[in-house]
C-alpha positions in Angstrom: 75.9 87.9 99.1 76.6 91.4 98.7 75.5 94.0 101.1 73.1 95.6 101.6 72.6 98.9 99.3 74.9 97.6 96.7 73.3 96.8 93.5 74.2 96.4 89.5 78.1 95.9 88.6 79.2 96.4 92.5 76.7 94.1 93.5 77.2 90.8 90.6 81.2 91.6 91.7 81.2 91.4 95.2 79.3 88.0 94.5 82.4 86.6 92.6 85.7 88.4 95.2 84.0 87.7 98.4 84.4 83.7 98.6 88.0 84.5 96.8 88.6 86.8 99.3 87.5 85.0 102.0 90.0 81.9 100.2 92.8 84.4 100.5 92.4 85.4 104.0 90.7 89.2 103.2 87.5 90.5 103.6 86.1 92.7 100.9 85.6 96.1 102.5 84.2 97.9 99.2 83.3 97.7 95.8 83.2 100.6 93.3 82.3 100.6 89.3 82.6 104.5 88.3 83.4 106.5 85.4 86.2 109.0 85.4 87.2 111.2 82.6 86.7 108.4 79.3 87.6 105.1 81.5 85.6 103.1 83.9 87.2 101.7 86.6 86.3 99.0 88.9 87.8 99.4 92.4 88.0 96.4 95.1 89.0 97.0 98.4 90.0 94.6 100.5 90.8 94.6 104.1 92.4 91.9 106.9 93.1 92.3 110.5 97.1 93.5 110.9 96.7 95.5 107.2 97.0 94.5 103.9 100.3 94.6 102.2 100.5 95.3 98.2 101.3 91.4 97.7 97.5 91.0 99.0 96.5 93.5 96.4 97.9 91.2 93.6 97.0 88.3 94.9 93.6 89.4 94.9 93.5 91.0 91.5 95.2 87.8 89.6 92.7 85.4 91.5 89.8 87.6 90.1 91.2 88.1 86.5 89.4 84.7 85.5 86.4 84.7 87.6 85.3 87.8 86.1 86.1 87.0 82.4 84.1 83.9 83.0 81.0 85.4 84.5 81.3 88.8 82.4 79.6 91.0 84.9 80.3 94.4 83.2 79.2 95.3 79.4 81.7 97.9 78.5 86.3 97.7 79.4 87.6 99.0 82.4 90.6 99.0 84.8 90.6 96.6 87.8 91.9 98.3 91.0 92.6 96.1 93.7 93.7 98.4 97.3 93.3 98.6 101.1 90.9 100.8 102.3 93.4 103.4 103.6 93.2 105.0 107.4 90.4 107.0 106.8 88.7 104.4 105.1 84.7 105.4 104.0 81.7 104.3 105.8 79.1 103.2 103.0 77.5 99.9 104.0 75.6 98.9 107.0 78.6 96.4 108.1 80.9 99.6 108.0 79.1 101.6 110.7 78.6 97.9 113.0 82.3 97.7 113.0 82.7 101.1 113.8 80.5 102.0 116.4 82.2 103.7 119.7 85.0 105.0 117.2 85.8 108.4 115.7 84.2 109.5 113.0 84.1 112.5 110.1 80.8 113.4 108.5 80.5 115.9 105.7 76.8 116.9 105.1 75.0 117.8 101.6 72.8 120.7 103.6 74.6 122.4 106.4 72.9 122.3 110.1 73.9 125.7 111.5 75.9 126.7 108.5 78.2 123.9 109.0 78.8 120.9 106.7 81.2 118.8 108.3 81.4 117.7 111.9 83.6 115.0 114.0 82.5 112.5 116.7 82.2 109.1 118.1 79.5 106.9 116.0 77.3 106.0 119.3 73.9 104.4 117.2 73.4 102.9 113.9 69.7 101.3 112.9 70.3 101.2 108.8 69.3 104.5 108.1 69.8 106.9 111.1 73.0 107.2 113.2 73.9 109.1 116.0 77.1 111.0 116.4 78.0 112.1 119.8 79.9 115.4 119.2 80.7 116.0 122.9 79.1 114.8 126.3 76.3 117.3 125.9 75.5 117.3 122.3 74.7 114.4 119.8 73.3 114.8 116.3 70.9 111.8 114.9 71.9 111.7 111.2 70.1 110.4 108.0 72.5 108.3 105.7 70.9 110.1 103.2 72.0 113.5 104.4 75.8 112.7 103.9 78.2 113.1 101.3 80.4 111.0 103.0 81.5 109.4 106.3 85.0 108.6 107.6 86.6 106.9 110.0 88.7 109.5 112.0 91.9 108.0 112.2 94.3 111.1 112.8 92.1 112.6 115.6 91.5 116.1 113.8 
C-alpha cells in the first residue's frame, strides 16, 4: 500500500512496483510523476541493503513495463526512470525519517529562522509531522514537515 502522503499517479504506481520490487529483492524508496519542460516523467527509486547496481535498475523497469500498460495508471505519455536513491538520498515519507533517525541530516527551509535557510544535524525525533534536529549538544530545532523545501540525508559530513 503506498505511503503515507502519496496520492494520485505516485500513489496507484507504488501499488503495482512494490510487490515487484519486493519479488526482485528491492524496496521502493520513492515514487515521483512530474512535468519538466514538455515531458512527464515517472521516476522509481529503488533501494536494497549493499546498493543497487544498474542491472537492478533494468530489472526493475522491464518487470514494470507490463504491469503498468495493463493497469494504465497515468492518462497522458511519459518516460519511466528507474534509479537508486543516490547518497544523499531525500527524506519525503514517514518511513524515510524512521529509518533515519540518529543519522545526519540537511534541511533547507522555505522561511529562514534567524536569516538562515539551511541547517545540518542528527534527526533525534519524528511524530509524522514535527521532527527534531539536534544541531549541537546545546541546541535542537523542532521542525514542521511543512516548513521544508527538502530534507537530506548527510552523507559527506558537510
Amino acid at each position: 500500500m503506498a505511503p503515507k502522503g502519496r496520492n494520485g499517479v505516485a500513489a496507484k504506481v507504488w501499488d503495482i512496483a512494490e510487490p515487484i520490487a519486493k519479488e526482485l529483492g528491492l524496496k521502493l524508496w520513492d515514487i515521483r510523476f512530474l512535468k519538466e519542460g514538455a515531458e512527464w516523467y515517472l521516476r522509481v527509486f529503488i533501494d536494497k541493503d549493499g546498493g543497487v547496481s544498474i542491472d537492478d535498475c533494468v530489472d526493475m523497469s522491464h518487470a514494470l513495463d507490463k504491469p503498468l500498460d495493463e493497469y494504465d495508471p497515468i492518462d497522458r505519455s511519459y518516460c519511466l526512470e528507474v534509479s537508486s536513491p543516490g547518497i544523499e538520498r531525500e527524506l519525503s515519507i514517514d518511513e524515510h525519517f524512521e529509518a533515519s533517525l540518529g543519522k545526519s541530516i540537511k534541511v533547507k527551509l522555505i522561511r529562514p529562522v534567524d536569516n538562515q535557510r539551511e541547517f545540518i544535524g542528527t534527526l533525534e525525533s519524528f511524530d509524522g509531522s514535527d521532527f527534531v534536529l539536534r544541531l549541537d549538544d546545546e541546541k535542537a530545532m523542532v521542525i514542521n514537515k511543512k516548513e521544508t523545501a527538502n530534507i537530506k540525508l548527510n552523507d559527506f559530513g558537510g
